[in-house]
BALOBA-1460 file (C-alpha; in Angstrom, 3 decimals):
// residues 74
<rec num="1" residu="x" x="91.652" y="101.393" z="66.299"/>
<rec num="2" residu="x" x="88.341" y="101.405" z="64.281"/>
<rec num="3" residu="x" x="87.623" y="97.759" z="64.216"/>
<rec num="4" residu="x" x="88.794" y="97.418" z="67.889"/>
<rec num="5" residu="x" x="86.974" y="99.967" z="69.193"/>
<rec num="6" residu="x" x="83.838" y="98.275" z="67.075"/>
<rec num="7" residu="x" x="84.662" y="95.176" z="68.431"/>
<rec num="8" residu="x" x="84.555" y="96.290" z="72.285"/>
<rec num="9" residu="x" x="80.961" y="98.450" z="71.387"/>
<rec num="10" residu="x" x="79.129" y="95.214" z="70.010"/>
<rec num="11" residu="x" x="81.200" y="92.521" z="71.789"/>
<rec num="12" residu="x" x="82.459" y="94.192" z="75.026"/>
<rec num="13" residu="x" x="79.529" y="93.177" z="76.739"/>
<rec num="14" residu="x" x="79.596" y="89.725" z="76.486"/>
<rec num="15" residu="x" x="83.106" y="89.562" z="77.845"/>
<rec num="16" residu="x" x="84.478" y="88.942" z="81.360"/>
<rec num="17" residu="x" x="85.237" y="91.506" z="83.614"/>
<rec num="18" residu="x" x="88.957" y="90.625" z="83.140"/>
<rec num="19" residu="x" x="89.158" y="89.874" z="79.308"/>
<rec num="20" residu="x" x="87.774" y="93.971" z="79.200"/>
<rec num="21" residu="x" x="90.059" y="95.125" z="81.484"/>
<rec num="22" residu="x" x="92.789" y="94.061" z="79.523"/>
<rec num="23" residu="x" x="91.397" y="95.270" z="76.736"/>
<rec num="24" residu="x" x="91.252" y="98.684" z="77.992"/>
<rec num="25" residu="x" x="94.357" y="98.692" z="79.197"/>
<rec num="26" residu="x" x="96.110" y="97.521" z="75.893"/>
<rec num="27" residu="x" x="93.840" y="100.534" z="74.385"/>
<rec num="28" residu="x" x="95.799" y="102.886" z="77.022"/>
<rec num="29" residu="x" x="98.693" y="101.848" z="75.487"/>
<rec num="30" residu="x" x="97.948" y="101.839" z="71.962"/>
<rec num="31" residu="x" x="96.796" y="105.671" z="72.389"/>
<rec num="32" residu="x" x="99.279" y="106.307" z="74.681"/>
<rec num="33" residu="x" x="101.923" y="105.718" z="71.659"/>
<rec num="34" residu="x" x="99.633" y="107.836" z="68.611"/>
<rec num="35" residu="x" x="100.973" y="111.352" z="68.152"/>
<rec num="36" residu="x" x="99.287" y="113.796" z="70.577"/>
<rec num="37" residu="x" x="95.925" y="114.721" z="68.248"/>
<rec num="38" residu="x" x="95.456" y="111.310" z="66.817"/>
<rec num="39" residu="x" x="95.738" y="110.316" z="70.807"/>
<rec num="40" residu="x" x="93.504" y="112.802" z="71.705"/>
<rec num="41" residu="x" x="90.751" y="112.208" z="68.693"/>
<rec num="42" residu="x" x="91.141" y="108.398" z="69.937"/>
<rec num="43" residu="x" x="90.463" y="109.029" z="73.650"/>
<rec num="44" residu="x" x="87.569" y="111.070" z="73.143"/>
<rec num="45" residu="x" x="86.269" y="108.517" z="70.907"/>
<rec num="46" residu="x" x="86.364" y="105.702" z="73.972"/>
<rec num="47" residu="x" x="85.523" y="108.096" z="76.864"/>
<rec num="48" residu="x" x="82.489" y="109.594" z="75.439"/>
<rec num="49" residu="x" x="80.804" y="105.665" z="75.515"/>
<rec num="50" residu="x" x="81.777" y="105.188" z="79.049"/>
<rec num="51" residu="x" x="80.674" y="108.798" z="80.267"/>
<rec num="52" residu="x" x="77.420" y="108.261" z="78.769"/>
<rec num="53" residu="x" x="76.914" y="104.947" z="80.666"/>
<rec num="54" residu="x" x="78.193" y="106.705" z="84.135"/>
<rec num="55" residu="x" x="75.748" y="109.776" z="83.396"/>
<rec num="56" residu="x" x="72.871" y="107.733" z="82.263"/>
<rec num="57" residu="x" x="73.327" y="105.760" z="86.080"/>
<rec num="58" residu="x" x="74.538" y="108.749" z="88.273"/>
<rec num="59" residu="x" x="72.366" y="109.250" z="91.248"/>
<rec num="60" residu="x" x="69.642" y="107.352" z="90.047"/>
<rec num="61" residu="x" x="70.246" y="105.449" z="93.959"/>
<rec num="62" residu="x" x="72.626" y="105.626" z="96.679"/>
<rec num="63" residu="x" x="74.490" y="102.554" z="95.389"/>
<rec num="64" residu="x" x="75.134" y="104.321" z="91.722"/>
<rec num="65" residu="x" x="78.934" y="104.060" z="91.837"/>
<rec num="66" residu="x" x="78.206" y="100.241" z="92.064"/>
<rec num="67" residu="x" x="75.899" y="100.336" z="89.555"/>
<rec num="68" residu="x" x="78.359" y="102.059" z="87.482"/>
<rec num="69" residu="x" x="81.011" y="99.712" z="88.246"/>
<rec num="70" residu="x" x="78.433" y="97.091" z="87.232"/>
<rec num="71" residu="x" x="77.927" y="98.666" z="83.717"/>
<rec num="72" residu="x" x="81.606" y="99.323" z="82.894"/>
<rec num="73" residu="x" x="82.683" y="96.195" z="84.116"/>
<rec num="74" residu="x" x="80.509" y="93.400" z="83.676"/>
């Protein structure tokens, strides 16, 4: 889970919007199968990156769930 969730921080970016989503969803799986503090240890790990880019966006303009769909996304 390390190198994949390195992987996704320094690559993630470059990928498209499909190639991440499927990425993220074969993470949901993967921590979806660890035993319940591993899984939870793991899911903080991923959620804190993404709440940081939806806090960093939210209500900076009336279009910021876009903008946050932008960021996640693209």
């Amino acid at each position: 889970m390390d190198q994949l969730y390195n992987f996704i921080s320094t690559v993630g970016f470059k990928l498209m919007q499909e190639d991440k989503l499927a990425i993220y969803e074969a993470v949901g799986w993967i921590i979806a199968s660890l035993p319940m503090e591993m899984a939870a240890t793991t899911l903080r790990k991923y959620a804190v990156d993404i709440f940081t880019i939806i806090q960093s966006v939210q209500g900076t303009t009336p279009q910021h769930n876009q903008i946050i769909i932008g960021q996640l996304l693209l």
